[in-house]
C-alpha positions as CSV (number, residue, x, y, z in Angstrom):
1,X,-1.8,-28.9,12.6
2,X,-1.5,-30.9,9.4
3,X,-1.3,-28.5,6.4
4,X,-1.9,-30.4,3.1
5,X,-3.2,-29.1,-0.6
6,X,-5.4,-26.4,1.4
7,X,-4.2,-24.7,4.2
8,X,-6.4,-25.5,7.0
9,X,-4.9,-22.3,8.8
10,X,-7.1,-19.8,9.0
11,X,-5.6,-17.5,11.9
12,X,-8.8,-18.0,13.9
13,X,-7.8,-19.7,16.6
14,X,-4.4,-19.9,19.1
15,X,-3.3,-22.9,16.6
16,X,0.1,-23.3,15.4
17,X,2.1,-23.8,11.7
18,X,4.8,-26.4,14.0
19,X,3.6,-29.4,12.2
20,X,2.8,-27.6,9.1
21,X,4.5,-29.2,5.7
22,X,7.9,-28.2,4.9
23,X,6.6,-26.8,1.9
24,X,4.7,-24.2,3.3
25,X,7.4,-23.5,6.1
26,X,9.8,-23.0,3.0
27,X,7.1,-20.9,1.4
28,X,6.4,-18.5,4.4
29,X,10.0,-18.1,5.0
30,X,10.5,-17.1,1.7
31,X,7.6,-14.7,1.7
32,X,9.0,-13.2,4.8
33,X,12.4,-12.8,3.6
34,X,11.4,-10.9,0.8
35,X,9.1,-8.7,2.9
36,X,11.9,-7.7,5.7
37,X,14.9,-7.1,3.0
38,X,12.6,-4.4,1.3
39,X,11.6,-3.0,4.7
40,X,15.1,-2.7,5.4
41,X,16.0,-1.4,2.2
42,X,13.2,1.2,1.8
43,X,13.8,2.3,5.3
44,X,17.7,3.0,3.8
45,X,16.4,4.6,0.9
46,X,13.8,7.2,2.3
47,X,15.8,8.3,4.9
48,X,18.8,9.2,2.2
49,X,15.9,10.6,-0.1
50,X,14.3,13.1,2.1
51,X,16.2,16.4,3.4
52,X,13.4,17.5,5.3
53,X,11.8,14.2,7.1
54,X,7.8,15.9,7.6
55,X,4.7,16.1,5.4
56,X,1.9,13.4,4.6
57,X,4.3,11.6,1.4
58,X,7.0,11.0,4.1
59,X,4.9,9.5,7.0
60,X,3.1,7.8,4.9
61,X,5.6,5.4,3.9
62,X,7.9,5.3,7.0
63,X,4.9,4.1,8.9
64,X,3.4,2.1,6.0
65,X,7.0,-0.1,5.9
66,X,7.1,-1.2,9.6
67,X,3.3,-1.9,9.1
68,X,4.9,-4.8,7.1
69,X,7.5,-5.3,9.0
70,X,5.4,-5.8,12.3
71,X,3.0,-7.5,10.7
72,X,5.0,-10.1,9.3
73,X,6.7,-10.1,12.6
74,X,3.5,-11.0,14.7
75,X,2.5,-13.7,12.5
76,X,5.6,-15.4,12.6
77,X,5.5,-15.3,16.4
78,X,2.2,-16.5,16.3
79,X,1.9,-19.2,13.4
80,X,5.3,-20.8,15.1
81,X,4.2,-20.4,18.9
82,X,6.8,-18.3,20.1
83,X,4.1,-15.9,21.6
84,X,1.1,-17.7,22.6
85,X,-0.5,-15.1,24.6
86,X,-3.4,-13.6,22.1
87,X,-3.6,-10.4,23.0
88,X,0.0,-10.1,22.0
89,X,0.2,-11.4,18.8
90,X,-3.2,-9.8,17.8
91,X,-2.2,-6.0,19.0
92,X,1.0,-6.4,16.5
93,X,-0.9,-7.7,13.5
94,X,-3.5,-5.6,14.1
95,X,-1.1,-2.0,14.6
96,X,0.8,-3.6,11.4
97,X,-2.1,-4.5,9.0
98,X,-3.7,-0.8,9.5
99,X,-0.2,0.8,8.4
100,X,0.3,-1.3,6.3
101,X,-2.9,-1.6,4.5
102,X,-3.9,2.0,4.8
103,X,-1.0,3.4,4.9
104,X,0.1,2.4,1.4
105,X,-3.2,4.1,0.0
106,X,-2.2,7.1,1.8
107,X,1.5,6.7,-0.1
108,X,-0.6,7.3,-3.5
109,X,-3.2,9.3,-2.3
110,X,0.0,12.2,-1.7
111,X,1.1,12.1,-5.0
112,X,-2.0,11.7,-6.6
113,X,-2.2,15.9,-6.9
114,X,1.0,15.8,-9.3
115,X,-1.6,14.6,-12.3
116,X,-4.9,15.4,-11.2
117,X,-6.0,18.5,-11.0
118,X,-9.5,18.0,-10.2
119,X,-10.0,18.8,-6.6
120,X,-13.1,16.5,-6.0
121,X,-11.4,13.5,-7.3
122,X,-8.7,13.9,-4.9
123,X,-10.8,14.7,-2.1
124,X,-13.3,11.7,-3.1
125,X,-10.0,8.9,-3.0
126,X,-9.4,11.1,0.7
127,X,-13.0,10.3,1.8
128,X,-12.6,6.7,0.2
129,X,-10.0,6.0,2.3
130,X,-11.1,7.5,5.6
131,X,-14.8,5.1,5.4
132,X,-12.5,2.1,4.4
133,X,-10.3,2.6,7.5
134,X,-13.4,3.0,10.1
135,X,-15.9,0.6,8.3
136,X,-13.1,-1.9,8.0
137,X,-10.4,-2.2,10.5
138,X,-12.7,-1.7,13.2
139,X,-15.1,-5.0,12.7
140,X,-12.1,-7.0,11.6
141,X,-10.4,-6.0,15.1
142,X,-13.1,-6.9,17.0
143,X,-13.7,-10.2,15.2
144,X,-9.4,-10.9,15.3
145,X,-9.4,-10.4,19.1
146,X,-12.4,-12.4,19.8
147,X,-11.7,-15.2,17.5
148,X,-8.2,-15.5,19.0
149,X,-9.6,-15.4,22.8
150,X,-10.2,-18.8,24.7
151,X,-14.0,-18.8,23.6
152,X,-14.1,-18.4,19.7
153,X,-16.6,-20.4,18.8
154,X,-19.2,-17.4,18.0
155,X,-16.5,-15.3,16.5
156,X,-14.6,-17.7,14.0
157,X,-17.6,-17.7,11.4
158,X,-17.6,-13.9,11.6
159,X,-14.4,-13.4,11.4
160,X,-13.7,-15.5,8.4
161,X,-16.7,-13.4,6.3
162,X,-15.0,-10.6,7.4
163,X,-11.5,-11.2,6.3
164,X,-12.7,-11.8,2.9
165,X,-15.0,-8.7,2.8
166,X,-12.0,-6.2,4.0
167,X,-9.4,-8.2,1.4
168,X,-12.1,-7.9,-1.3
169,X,-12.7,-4.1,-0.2
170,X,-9.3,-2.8,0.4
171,X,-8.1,-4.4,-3.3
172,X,-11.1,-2.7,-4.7
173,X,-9.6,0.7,-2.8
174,X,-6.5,0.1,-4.4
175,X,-8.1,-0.7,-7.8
176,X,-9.7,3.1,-7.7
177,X,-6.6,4.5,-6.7
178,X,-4.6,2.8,-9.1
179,X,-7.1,3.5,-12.3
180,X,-7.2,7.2,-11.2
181,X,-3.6,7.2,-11.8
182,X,-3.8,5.4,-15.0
183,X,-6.5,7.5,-16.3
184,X,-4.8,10.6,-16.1
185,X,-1.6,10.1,-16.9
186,X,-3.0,8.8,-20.1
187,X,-4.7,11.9,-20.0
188,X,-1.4,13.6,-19.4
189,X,0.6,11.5,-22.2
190,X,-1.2,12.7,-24.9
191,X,0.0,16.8,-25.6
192,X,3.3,15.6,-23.9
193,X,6.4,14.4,-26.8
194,X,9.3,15.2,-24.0
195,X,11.1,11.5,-23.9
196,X,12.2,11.6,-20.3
197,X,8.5,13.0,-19.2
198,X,7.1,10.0,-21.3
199,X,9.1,7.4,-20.3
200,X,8.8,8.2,-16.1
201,X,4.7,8.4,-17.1
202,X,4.8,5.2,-19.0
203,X,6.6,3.8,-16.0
204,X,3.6,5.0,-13.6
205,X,0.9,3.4,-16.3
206,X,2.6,-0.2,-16.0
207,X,3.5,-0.1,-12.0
208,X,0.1,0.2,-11.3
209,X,-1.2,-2.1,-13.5
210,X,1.6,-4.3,-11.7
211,X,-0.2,-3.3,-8.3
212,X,-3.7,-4.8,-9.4
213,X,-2.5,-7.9,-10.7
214,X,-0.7,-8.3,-6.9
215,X,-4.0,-7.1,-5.6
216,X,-5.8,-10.4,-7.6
217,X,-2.8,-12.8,-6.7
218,X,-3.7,-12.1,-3.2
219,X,-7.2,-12.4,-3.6
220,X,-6.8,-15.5,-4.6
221,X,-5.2,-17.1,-3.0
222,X,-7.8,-15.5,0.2
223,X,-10.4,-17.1,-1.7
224,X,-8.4,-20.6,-2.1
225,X,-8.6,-20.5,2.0
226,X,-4.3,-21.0,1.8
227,X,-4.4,-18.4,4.6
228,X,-0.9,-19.2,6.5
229,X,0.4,-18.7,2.8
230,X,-1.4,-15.5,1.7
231,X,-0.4,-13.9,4.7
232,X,3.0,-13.9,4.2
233,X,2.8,-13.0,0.9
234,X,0.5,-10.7,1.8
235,X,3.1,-8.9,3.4
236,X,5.9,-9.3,0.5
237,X,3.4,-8.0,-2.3
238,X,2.6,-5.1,0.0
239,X,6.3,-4.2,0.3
240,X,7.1,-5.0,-3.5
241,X,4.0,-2.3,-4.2
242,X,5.7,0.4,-1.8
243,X,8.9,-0.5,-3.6
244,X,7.5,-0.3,-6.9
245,X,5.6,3.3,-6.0
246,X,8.5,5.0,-4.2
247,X,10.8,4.7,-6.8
248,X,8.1,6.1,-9.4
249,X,7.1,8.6,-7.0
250,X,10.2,10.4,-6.5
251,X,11.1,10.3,-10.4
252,X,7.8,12.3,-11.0
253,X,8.8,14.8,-8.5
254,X,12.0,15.2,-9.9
255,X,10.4,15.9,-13.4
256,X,8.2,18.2,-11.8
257,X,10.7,20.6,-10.1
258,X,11.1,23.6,-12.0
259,X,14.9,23.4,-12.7
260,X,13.6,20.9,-15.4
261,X,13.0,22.5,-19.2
262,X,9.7,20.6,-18.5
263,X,8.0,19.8,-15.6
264,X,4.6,19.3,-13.4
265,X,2.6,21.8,-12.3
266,X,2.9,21.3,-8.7
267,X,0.6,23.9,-7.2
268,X,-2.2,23.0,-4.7
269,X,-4.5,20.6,-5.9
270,X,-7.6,22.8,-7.7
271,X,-5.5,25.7,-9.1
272,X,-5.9,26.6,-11.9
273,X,-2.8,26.7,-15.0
274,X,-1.0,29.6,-15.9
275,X,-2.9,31.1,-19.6
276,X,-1.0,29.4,-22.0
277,X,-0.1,26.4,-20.7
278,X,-1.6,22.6,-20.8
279,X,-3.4,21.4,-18.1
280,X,-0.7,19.6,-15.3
281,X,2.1,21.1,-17.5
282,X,4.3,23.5,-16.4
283,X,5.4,26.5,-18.4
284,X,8.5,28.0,-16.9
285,X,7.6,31.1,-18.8
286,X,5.3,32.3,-16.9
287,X,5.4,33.5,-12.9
288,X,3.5,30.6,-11.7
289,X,4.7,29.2,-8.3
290,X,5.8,25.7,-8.1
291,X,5.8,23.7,-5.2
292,X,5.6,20.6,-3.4
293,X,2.6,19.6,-1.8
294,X,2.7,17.6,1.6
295,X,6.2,16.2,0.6
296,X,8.6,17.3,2.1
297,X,11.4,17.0,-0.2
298,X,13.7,19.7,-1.3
C-alpha cells in the first residue's frame, strides 16, 4: 500500500504500512520511540514515587502507561504485518486505547479534589467520564472488530465516522477537564503571594494548556485522514500529557502536605475550610485534618 501526501491508511482493513514511504516509516518510528522511552521512564518513576502502591491516582497511571505501550505495540504488529490474525491485533489496540484514553482522564480526575472544592463539579467530570467510556469505546469496538474481519465492507464507513466522533469527543473530555483545572487554579492564584505555591500553580495553568493544544494537533491531523501517522503520535502525545501531569501532580501534593508553612487543603472533596482560612488553603493553625485523597502516597 502506497502512502503518498495523504495517508491512505485508515486501519480499516487487514492492509499493511510494508510498502509505505520511508517517510512515514521514519515518522512512525519516531513517534513510537518517543512513546515507549516515556513508558519506560514513567513506569521507573512512579514506582520510586509511591511508598504505598494502591488508590485511584496510582492505578490510574500504571494502567494508563501500558495502555500506550500496548497500543503502540499492536499497531506496529499490525501496520507492518507481523500479526495478521485480526482478532489479535484488534484485542491489543482495543485493551490499550481504553487505558490509555480513559485512563489519563482518570489521572486528572484524582487530583482534581486538591483545587476544587465543589463536590458537583467533581462528581460531574466522574459522570463525564463514565458516559464517555460506555457511549464511546463500546461502538468503536464493535465497528474495529468488524472492519478488521474478512467481510468489512458494511463496517469500514461506520467505523471511519466513528473514529472521528470518539477523537472529537474524548479531546472535548479532556478540554473540560483541563479548563476545570485552569479555572480554579486561577481561582486559587489570586489570595495566594507564596512564590513556591505560585510558581507549581502557574506550572499546572500552562501544562494544560500544553494538553489542549496536543489534543488539536491530533485532531488534525484525524481530520487530514494521515491515520498510520496520527496513530503513532497519538500514542507519543498521550505519553508526553501523562508525563507532563505526573510531574505537576506530585509537586501539588507536595505543597499540600502539612509539613509545608503553606499548603492545600486536602480534605475530602465537599468539606468545608477551617473558620479563618481561604477556600483550598490550608491554615496549619487550626485542628483541621489533612489528608490524601485516593493517592496513595505518603
Amino acid at each position: 500500500m502506497e502512502v503518498h501526501s495523504r495517508d491512505t491508511g485508515d486501519g480499516t482493513t487487514n492492509e499493511t504500512l510494508i510498502s509505505a514511504s520511508l517517510a512515514s516509516h521514519m515518522t512512525i518510528a519516531a513517534f513510537t520511540a518517543i512513546a515507549w522511552y516515556n513508558v519506560i521512564e514513567l513506569d521507573i518513576s512512579v514506582y520510586m514515587a509511591f511508598k504505598r502502591k494502591r488508590g485511584l491516582y496510582f492505578w490510574s497511571i500504571v494502567l494508563s502507561t501500558q495502555g500506550i505501550l500496548l497500543h503502540s505495540l499492536a499497531f506496529i504488529l499490525k501496520f507492518y504485518g507481523i500479526i495478521t490474525q485480526f482478532e489479535v491485533t484488534c484485542t491489543m489496540i482495543t485493551i490499550g486505547w481504553y487505558l490509555m484514553v480513559t485512563g489519563q482522564s482518570l489521572v486528572l480526575y484524582s487530583r482534581l479534589n486538591l483545587i476544587v472544592r465543589e463536590t458537583w463539579i467533581i462528581r460531574a467530570v466522574l459522570i463525564m467520564i463514565i458516559w464517555n467510556a460506555i457511549t464511546l469505546h463500546i461502538p468503536t469496538t464493535v465497528l474495529t472488530f468488524g472492519s478488521n474481519s474478512p467481510n468489512p465492507d458494511r463496517f469500514t464507513h461506520g467505523f471511519r465516522i466513528m473514529e472521528m466522533i470518539q477523537m472529537t469527543m474524548f479531546s472535548i473530555q479532556e478540554l473540560i477537564i483541563s479548563a476545570t483545572y485552569i479555572w480554579a487554579t486561577m481561582r486559587f492564584l489570586r489570595p495566594v503571594y507564596n512564590d513556591r505555591v505560585r510558581s507549581v500553580m502557574t506550572q499546572l495553568v500552562w501544562i494544560n494548556v500544553a494538553i489542549i493544544l496536543m489534543d488539536v494537533a491530533m485532531l488534525t491531523m484525524e481530520y487530514l485522514d494521515y491515520y498510520s501517522i496520527q496513530v503513532a503520535m497519538k500514542a507519543a502525545i498521550y505519553s508526553v500529557k501523562l508525563k507532563l501531569e505526573f510531574t505537576v501532580l506530585n509537586q501539588l501534593i507536595r505543597i499540600s502536605k502539612p509539613s509545608n508553612n503553606f499548603s492545600l487543603n486536602l480534605d475530602e472533596p465537599g468539606n468545608q475550610p477551617a473558620p479563618g482560612t481561604r477556600p483550598g488553603v490550608a491554615n496549619h493553625s487550626s485542628t483541621t485534618k489533612h489528608r490524601t485523597w485516593a493517592c496513595g502516597w505518603a
